[in-house]
N, C-alpha and C positions, 0 to 999 in steps of 0.2 A: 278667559275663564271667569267664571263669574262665584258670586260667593256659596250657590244649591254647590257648585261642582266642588270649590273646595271643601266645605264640611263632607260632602260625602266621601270625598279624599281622607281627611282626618278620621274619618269613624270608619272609612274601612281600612286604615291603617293600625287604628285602635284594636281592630279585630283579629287581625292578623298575626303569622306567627313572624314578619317582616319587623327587625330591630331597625334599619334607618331606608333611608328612600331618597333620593335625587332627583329632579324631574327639569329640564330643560326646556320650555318649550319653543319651537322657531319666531316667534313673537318677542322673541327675549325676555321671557316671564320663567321667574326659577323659583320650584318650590324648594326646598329642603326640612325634610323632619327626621325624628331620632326620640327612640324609645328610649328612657331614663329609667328602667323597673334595677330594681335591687332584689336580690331573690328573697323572699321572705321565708326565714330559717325558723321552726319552730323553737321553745326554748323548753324543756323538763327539768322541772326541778330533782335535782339529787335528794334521795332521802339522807338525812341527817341525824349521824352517829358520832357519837362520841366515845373516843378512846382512854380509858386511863388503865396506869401502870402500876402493877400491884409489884411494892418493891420485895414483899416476905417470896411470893410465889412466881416471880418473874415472868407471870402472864400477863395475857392484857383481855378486858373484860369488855363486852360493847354493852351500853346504858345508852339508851334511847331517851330523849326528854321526859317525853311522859310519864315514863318509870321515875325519875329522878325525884316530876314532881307531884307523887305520885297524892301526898298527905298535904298536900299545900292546897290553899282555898287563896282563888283570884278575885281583887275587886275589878272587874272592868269599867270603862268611861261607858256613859250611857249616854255620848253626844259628843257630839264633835266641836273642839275647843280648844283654848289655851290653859294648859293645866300650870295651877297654883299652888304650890304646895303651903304658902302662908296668908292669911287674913290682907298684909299690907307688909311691902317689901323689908321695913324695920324690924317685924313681928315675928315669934319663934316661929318654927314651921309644929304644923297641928300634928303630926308623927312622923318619927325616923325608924332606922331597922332598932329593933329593941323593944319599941312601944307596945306594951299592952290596952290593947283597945278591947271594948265591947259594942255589940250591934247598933248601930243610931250613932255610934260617933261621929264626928267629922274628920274624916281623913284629909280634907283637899278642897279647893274651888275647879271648877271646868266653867272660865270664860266662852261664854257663848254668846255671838250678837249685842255685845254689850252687857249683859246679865252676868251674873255672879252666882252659879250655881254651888251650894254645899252638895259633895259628894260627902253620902255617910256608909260607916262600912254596914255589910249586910252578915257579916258573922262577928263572935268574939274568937280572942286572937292574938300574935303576938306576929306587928309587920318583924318580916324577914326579907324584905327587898322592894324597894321603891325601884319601880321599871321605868320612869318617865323621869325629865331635867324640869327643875322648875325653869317655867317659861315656853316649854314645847309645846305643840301644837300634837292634839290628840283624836284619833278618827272614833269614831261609834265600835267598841268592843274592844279597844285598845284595852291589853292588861295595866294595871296602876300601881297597883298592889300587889304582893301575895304572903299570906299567914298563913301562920300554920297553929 
């Protein structure tokens, strides 16, 4: 058997609806092959509900994220990076939940490629949750921030 025969062997093996194959030949030449697929299972996301429990009225009321945050203004990373929440690791951090900040502040560094990007905020505001750890690594659009 030469090597035309077996690739055609392997590629119409490949085609086939044939999981494994044994082949003998009087020559004492032995093939053996075996399809290794995994079924590929799609995956859907659950929509995502949150329940809380009203203890006056012993219902329970469903609030959807959006709703919740619904008066909150997000700052997002506008690059992908290691976010800093301080100047130099000794240094206060430039805001925590509390901080009242206005537009052009510096909230933050986003390490990129070596650069040291000031992220400033784009509203005034008062942060209500830092979404990121100092030192995480941050994709394009990742929330940072949110004020309200």
């Amino acid at each position: 058997m030469n090597y035309e025969d077996i690739k055609k062997l392997i590629d119409d093996m490949g085609s086939s609806k044939i999981d494994e194959l044994k082949i003998e030949f009087p020559d004492g030449v032995k093939i053996s092959m075996k399809k290794d697929k995994e079924p590929i299972l799609p995956i859907q996301p659950k929509e995502q509900v949150q329940y809380i429990t009203v203890p006056e009225n012993k219902k329970e009321e469903k609030i959807k994220p959006e709703e919740k945050e619904e008066n909150c203004k997000v700052v997002k990373s506008p690059m992908v990076g290691t976010f800093y929440s301080k100047p130099s690791p000794d240094a206060k951090a430039y805001v925590e939940v509390g901080s009242k900040v206005k537009k052009g502040d510096i909230l933050c560094i986003v390490e990129a490629m070596k650069l040291m990007n000031e992220i400033e905020s784009e509203f005034d505001g008062e942060v209500i949750e830092v979404c990121v750890k100092d030192g995480d690594v941050v994709d394009y659009g990742k929330p940072l921030f949110k004020l309200k």
